[in-house]
C-alpha positions in Angstrom: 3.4 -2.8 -17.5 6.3 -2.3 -14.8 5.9 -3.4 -11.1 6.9 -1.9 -8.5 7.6 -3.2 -4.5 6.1 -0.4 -2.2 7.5 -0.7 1.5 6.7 1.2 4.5 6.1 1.9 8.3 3.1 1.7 9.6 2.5 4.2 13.1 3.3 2.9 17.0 -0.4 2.3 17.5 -1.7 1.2 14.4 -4.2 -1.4 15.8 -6.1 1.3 17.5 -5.4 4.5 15.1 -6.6 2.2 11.7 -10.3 1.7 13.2 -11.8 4.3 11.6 -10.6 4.1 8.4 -10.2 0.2 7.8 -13.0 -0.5 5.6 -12.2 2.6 3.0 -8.6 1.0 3.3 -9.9 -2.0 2.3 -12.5 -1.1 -0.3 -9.7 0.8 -1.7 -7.4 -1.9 -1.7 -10.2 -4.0 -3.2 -10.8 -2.1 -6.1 -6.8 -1.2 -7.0 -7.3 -5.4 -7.0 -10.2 -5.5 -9.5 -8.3 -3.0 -11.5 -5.4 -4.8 -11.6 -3.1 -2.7 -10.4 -2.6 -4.1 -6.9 -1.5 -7.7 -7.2 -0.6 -8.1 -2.9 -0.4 -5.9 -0.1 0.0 -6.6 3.5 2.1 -5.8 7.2 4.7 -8.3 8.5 3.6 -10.3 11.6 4.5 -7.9 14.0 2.5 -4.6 12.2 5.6 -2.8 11.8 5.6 -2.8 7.8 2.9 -3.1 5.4 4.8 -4.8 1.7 3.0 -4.4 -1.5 3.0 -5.3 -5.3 1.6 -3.2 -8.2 1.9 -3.4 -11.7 1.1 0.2 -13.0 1.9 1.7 -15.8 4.6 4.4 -13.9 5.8 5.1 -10.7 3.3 7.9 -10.6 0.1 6.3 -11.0 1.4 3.9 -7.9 2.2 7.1 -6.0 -0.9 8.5 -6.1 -2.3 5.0 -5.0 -0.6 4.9 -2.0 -1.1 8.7 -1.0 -4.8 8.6 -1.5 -4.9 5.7 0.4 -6.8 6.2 4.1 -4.1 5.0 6.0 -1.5 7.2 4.2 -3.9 10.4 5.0 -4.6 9.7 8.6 -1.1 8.8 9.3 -1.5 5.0 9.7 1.3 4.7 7.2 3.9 7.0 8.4 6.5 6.6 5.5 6.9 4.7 2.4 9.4 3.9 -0.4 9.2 2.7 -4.0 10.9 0.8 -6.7 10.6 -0.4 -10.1 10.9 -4.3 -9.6 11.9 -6.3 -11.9 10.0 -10.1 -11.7 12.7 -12.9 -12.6 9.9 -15.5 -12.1 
């Protein structure tokens, strides 16, 4: 299957504006994993930018992973792009 790199923002005042939706982030996140779609997702240090890898079958499927996402639906994530990556090693 492809991979693709998913990069966005996340919003000003994510520490506060995740609380409520955290643990369906993460029990979503947890079973993209056991699928084996999601192989790593997180923010850079200063919780500007969340970086992830999937390995989907299309660009599609990953799409719709990211916009059901909680964060993506309550605006935690305030923008996102995706490519098709292509793993050297």
């Amino acid at each position: 299957m492809p991979k693709y790199v998913m990069y966005g923002n996340y919003c000003h005042d994510v520490i506060e504006r995740r609380v409520p939706y955290r643990q369906s982030h993460l029990d979503g996140l947890a079973a993209q994993k056991e699928e084996g779609l999601l192989i790593a997702i997180g923010p850079t240090k200063d919780l500007t930018r969340v970086f992830a890898i999937y390995d989907a079958p299309d660009e599609a499927t990953v799409r719709r992973l990211v916009e059901s996402d909680a964060y993506w639906q309550n605006g935690v994530w305030t923008e996102y792009h995706l490519y098709e990556w292509i793993q050297v090693y």
